[in-house]
C-alpha positions as YAML, in Angstrom:
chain: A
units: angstrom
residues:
- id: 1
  name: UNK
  ca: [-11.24, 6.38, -35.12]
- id: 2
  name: UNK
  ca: [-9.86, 5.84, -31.19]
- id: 3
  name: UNK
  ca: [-9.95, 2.06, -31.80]
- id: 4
  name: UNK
  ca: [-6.03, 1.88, -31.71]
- id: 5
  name: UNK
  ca: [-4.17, 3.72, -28.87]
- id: 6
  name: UNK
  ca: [-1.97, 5.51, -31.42]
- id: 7
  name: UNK
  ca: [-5.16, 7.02, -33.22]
- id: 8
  name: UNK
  ca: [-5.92, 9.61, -30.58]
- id: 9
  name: UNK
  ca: [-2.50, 10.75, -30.50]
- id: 10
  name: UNK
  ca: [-2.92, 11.15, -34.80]
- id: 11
  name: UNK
  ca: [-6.01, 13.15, -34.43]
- id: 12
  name: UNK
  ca: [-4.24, 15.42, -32.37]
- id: 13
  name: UNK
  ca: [-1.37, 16.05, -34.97]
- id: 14
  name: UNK
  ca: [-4.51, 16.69, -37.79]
- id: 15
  name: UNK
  ca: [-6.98, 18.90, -34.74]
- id: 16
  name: UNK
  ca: [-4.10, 20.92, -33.69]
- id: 17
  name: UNK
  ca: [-3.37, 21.95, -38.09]
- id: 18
  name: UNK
  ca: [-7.13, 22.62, -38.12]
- id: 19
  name: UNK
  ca: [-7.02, 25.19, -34.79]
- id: 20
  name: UNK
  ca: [-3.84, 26.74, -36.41]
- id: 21
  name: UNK
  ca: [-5.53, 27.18, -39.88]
- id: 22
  name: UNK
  ca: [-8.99, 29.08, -37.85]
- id: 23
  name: UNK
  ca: [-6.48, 30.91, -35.75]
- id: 24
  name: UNK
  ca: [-4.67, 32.57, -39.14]
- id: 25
  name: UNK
  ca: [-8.02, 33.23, -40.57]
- id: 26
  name: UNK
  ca: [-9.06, 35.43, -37.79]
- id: 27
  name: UNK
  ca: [-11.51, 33.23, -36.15]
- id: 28
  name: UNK
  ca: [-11.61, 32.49, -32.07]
- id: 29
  name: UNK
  ca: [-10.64, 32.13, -29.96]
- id: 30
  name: UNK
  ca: [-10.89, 28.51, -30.38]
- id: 31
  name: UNK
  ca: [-9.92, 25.63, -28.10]
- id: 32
  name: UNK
  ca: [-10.33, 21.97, -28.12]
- id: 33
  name: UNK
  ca: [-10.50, 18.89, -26.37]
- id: 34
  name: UNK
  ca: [-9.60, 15.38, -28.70]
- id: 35
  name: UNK
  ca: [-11.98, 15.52, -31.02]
- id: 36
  name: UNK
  ca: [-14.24, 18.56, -29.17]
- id: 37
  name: UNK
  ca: [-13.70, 22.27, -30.22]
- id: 38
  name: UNK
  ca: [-14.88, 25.60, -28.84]
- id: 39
  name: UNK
  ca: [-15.24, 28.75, -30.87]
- id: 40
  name: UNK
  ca: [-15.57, 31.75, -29.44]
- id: 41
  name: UNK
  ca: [-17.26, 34.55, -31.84]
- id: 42
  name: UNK
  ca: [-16.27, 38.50, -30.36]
- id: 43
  name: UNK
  ca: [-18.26, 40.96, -30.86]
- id: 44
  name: UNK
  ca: [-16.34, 42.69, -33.55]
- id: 45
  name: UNK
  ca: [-15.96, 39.84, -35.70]
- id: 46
  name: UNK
  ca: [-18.52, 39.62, -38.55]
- id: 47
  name: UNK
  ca: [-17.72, 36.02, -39.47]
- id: 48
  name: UNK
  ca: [-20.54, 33.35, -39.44]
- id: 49
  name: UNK
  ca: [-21.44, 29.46, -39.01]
- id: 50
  name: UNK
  ca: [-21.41, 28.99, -42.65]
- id: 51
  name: UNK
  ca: [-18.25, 30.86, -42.94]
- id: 52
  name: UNK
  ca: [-15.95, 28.68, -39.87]
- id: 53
  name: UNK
  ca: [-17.50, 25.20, -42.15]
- id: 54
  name: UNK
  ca: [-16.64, 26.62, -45.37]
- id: 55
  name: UNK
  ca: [-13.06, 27.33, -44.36]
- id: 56
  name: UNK
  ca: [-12.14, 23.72, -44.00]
- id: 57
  name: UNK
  ca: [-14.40, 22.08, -46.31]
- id: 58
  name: UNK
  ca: [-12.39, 22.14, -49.34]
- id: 59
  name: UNK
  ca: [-9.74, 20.44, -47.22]
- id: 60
  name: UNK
  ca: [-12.04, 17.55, -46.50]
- id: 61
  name: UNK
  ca: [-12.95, 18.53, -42.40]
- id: 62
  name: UNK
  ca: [-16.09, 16.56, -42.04]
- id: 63
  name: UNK
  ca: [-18.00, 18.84, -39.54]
- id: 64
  name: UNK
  ca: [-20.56, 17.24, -38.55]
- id: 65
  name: UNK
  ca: [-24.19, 19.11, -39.58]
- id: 66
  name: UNK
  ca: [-25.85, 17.18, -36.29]
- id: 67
  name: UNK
  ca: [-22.86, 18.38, -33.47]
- id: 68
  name: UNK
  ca: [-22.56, 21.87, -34.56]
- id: 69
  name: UNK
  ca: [-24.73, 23.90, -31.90]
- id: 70
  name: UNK
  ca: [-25.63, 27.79, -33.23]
- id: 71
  name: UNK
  ca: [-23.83, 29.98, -31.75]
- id: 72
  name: UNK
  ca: [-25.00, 31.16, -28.55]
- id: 73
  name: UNK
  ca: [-24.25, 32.75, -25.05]
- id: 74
  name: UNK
  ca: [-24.10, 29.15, -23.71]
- id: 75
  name: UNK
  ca: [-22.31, 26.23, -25.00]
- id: 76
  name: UNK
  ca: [-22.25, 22.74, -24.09]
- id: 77
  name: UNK
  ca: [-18.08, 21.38, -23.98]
- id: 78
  name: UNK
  ca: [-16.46, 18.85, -22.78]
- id: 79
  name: UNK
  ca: [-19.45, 18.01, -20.66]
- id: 80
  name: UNK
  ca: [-20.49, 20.97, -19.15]
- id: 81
  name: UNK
  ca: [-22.91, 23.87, -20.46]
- id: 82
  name: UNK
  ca: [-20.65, 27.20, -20.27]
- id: 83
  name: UNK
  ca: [-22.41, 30.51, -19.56]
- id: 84
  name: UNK
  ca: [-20.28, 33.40, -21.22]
- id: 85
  name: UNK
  ca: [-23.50, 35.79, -20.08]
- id: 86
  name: UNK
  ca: [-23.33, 34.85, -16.63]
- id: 87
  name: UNK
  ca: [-19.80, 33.63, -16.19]
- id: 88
  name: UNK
  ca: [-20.56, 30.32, -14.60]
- id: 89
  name: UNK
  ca: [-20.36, 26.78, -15.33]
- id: 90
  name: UNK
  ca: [-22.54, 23.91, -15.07]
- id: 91
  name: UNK
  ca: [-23.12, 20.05, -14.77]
- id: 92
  name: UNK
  ca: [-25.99, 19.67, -17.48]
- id: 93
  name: UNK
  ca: [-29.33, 18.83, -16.06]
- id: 94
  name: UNK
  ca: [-29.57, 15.43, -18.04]
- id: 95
  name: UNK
  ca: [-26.01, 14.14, -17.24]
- id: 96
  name: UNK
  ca: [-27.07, 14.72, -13.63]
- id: 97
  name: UNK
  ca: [-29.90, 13.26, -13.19]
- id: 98
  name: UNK
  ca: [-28.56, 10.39, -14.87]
- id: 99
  name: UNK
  ca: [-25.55, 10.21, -12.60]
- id: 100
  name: UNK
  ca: [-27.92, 10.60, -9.45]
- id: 101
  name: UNK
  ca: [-29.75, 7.41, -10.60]
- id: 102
  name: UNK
  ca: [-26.73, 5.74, -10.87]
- id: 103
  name: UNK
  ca: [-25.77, 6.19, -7.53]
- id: 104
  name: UNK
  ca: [-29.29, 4.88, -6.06]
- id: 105
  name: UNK
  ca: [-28.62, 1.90, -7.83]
- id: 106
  name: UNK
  ca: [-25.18, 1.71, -6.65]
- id: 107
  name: UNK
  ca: [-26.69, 2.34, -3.02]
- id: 108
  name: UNK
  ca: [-28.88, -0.47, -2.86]
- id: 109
  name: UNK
  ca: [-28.46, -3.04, -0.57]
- id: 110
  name: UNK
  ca: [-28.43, -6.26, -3.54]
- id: 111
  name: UNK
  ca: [-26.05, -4.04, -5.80]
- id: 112
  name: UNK
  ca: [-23.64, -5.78, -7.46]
- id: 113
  name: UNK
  ca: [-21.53, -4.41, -9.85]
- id: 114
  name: UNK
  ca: [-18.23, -5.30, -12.30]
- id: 115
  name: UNK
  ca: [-14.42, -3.81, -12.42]
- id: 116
  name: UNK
  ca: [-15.75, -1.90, -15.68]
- id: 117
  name: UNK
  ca: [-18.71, -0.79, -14.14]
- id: 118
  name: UNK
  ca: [-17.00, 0.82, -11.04]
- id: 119
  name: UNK
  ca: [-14.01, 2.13, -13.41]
- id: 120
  name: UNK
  ca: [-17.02, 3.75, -15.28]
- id: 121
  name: UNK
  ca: [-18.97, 5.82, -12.28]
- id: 122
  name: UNK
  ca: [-15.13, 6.40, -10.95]
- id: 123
  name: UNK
  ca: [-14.83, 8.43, -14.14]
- id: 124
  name: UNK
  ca: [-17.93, 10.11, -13.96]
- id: 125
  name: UNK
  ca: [-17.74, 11.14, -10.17]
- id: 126
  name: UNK
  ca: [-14.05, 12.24, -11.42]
- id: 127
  name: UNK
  ca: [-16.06, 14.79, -14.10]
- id: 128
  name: UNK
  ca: [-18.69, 15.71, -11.77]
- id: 129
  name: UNK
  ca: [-16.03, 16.75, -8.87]
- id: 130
  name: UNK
  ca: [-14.94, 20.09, -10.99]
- id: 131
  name: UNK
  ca: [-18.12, 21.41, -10.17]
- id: 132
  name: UNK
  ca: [-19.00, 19.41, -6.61]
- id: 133
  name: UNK
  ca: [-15.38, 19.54, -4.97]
- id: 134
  name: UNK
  ca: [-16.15, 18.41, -2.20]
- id: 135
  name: UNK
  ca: [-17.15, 15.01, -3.25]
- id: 136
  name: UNK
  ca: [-13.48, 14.57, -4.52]
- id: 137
  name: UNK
  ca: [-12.29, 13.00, -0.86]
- id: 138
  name: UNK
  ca: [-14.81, 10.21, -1.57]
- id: 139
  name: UNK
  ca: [-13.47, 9.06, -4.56]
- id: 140
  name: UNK
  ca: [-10.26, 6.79, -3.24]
- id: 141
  name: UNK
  ca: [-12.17, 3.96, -2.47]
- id: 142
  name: UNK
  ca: [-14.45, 3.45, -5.48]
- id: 143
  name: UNK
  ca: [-10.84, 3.32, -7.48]
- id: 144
  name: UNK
  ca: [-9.00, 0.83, -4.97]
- id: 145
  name: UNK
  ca: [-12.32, -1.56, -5.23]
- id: 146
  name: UNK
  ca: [-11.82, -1.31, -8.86]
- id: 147
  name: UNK
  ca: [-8.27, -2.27, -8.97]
- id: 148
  name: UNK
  ca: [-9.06, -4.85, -6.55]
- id: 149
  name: UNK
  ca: [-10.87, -7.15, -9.01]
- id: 150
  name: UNK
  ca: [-9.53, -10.28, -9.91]
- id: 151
  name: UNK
  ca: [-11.36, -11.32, -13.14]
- id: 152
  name: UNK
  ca: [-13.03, -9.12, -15.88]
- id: 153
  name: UNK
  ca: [-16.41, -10.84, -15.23]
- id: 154
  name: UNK
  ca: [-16.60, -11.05, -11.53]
- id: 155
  name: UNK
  ca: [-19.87, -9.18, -9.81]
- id: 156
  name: UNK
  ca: [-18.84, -8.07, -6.33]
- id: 157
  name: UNK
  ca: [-21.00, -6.43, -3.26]
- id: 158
  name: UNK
  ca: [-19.37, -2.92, -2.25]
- id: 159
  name: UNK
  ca: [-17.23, -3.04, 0.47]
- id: 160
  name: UNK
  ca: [-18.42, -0.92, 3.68]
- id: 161
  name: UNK
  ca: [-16.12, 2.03, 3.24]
- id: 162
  name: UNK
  ca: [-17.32, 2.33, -0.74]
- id: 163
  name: UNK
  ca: [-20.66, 2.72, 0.33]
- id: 164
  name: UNK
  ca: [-20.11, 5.02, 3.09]
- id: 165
  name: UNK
  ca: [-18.12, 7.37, 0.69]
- id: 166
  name: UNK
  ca: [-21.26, 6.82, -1.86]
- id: 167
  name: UNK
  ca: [-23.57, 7.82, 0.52]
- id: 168
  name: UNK
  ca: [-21.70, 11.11, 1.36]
- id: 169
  name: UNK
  ca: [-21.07, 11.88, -2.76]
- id: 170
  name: UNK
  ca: [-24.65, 11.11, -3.33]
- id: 171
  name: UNK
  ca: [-25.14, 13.59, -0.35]
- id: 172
  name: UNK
  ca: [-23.11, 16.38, -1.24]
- id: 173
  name: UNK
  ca: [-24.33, 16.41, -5.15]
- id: 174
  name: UNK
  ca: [-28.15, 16.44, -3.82]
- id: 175
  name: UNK
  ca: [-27.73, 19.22, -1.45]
- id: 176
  name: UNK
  ca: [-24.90, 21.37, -3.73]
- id: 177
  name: UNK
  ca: [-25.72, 23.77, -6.73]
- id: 178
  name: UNK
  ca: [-24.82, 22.17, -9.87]
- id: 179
  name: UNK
  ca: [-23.46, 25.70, -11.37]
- id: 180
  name: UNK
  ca: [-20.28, 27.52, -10.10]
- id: 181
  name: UNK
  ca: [-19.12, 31.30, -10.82]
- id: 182
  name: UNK
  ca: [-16.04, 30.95, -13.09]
- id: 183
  name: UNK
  ca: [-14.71, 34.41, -11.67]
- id: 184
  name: UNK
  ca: [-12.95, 34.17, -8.19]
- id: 185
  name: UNK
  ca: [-15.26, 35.00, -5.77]
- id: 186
  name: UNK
  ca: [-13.49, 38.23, -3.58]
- id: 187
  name: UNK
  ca: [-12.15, 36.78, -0.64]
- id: 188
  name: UNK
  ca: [-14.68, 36.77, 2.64]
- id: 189
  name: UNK
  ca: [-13.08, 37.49, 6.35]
- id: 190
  name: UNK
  ca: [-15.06, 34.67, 8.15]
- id: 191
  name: UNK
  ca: [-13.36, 34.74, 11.21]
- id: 192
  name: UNK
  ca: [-11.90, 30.91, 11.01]
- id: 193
  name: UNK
  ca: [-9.37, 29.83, 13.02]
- id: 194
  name: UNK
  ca: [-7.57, 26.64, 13.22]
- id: 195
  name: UNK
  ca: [-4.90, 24.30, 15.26]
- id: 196
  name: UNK
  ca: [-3.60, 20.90, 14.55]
- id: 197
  name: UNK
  ca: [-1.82, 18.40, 17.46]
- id: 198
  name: UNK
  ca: [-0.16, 15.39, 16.43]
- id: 199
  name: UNK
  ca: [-1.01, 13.99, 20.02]
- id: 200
  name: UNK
  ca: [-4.63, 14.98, 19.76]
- id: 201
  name: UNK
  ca: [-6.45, 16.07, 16.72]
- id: 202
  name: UNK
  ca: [-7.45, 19.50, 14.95]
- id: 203
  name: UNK
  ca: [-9.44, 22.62, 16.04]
- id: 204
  name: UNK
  ca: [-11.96, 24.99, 14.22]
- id: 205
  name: UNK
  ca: [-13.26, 28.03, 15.32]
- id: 206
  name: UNK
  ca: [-15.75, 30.12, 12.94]
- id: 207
  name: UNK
  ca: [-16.91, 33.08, 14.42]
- id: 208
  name: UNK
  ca: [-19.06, 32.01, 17.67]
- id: 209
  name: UNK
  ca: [-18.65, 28.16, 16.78]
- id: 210
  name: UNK
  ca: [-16.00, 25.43, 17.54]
- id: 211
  name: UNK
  ca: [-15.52, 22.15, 16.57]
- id: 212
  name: UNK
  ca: [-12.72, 19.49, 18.09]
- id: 213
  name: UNK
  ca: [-11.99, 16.09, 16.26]
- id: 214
  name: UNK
  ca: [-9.68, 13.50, 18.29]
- id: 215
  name: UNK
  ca: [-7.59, 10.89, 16.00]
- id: 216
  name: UNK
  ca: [-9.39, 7.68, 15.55]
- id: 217
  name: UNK
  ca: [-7.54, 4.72, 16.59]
- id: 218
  name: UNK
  ca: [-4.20, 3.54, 14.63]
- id: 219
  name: UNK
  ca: [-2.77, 7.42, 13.79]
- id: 220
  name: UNK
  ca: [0.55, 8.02, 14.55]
- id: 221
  name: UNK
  ca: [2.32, 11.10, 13.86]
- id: 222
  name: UNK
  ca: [5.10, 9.77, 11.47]
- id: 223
  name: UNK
  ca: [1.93, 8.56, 9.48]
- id: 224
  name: UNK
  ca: [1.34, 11.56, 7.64]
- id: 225
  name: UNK
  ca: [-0.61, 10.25, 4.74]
- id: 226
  name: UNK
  ca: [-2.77, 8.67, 6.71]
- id: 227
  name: UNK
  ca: [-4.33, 12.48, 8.18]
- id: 228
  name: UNK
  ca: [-7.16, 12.71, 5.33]
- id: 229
  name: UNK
  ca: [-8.14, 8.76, 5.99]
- id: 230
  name: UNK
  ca: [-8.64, 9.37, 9.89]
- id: 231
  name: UNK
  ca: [-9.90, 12.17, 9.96]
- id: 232
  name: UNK
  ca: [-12.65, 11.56, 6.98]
- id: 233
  name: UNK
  ca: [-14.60, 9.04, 9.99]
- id: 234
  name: UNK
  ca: [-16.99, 12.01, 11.65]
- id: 235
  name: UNK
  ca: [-17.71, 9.32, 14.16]
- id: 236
  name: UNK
  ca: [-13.73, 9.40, 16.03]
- id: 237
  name: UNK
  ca: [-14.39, 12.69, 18.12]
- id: 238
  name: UNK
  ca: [-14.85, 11.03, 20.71]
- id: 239
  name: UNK
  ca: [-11.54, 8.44, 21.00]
- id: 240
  name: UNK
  ca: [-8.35, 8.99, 22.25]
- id: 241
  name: UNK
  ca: [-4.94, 9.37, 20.35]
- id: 242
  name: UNK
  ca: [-2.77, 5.92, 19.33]
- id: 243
  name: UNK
  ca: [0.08, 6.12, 21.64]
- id: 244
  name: UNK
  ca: [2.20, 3.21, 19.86]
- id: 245
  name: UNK
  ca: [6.15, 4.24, 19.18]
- id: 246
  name: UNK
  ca: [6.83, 4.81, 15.52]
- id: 247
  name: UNK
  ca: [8.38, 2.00, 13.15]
- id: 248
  name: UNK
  ca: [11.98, 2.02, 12.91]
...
């Protein structure tokens, strides 16, 4: 079916006529992703299974008897198991456990891997960020060593800074809850304060604790994009600002 580039953009035409025919009928909400659709069954709606398949059968929608999941409090779309009970979201237990073994293999010190291969756990780490966020400053590198590639069947070490960004996304997933609230949490008066110096670095203050960073060698203040690359090295606290005059 997705074998051609123009296919997906066909199915979409045909998925988007099969959402508008459900929607006239009365059932949904419904939403969908390519090929991937969500019902949503309210509680005054008396419709069932049988009846959302037999809709679209005489039409020739080939629903497929294996995909179809009962209807339930929680659903599994697009990749991640949604709790309508509990209002949350989560990265299924099986995709990560299979993404943290992917990473120790990625982590060991003979790895060697292709441009495919690193396209391929870019795209996962990509999925995985909309429930671990913070692993989403990480994910630069493992893209540029990717495009770096200059043959299809090359197998290259990982450069130091893809590692080091590995080690802190295999990090943060370990050590952060795979589910999220999907309500906004009410807003939380910690007490932070912060400052930023072009000639120095940034401040935090929580509460009763502090924290200074200096610039790491190389920033300049006209260098604006490079803030987030500096400042990602925990290790430049303790060296001075770059006092070089700005290109021209």
């Amino acid at each position: 079916m997705f074998g051609l580039s123009s296919s997906a953009g066909v199915f979409g035409s045909v998925a988007d006529m099969v959402v508008a025919i459900y929607q006239k009928a009365g059932f949904g909400p419904i939403k969908k992703w390519v090929d991937d659709f969500f019902v949503v069954h309210l509680p005054d709606q008396s419709w069932t299974e049988q009846d959302f398949v037999r809709l679209t059968a005489h039409i020739g929608v080939p629903w497929s008897p294996q995909k179809i999941r009962p209807l339930a409090s929680c659903q599994r779309y697009i990749g991640f198991d949604w709790d309508l009970a509990a209002k949350s979201v989560a990265l299924p237990d099986d995709k990560l456990s299979r993404l943290l073994t992917t990473l120790l293999l990625w982590l060991s010190p003979e790895s060697r891997h292709t441009q495919k291969e690193a396209q391929s756990l870019h795209g996962r780490l990509v999925h995985a960020s909309c429930i671990f966020r913070l692993i989403k400053p990480f994910l630069r590198s493992l893209i540029f060593f990717a495009e770096s590639f200059r043959s299809l069947h090359a197998r290259r070490f990982l450069p130091r800074n893809v590692l080091a960004d590995l080690h802190q996304t295999n990090n943060i997933i370990r050590i952060s809850p795979s589910r999220v609230p999907l309500h906004k949490p009410d807003p939380v008066d910690i007490n932070w304060w912060g400052d930023a110096s072009t000639s120095f670095g940034i401040g935090v203050v929580i509460d009763s604790y502090w924290a200074v960073w200096r610039w790491c060698p190389g920033f300049c203040s006209w260098a604006r994009p490079r803030i987030r690359h500096w400042l990602g090295r925990s290790n430049c606290s303790r060296i001075g600002p770059y006092n070089s005059p700005p290109p021209p």
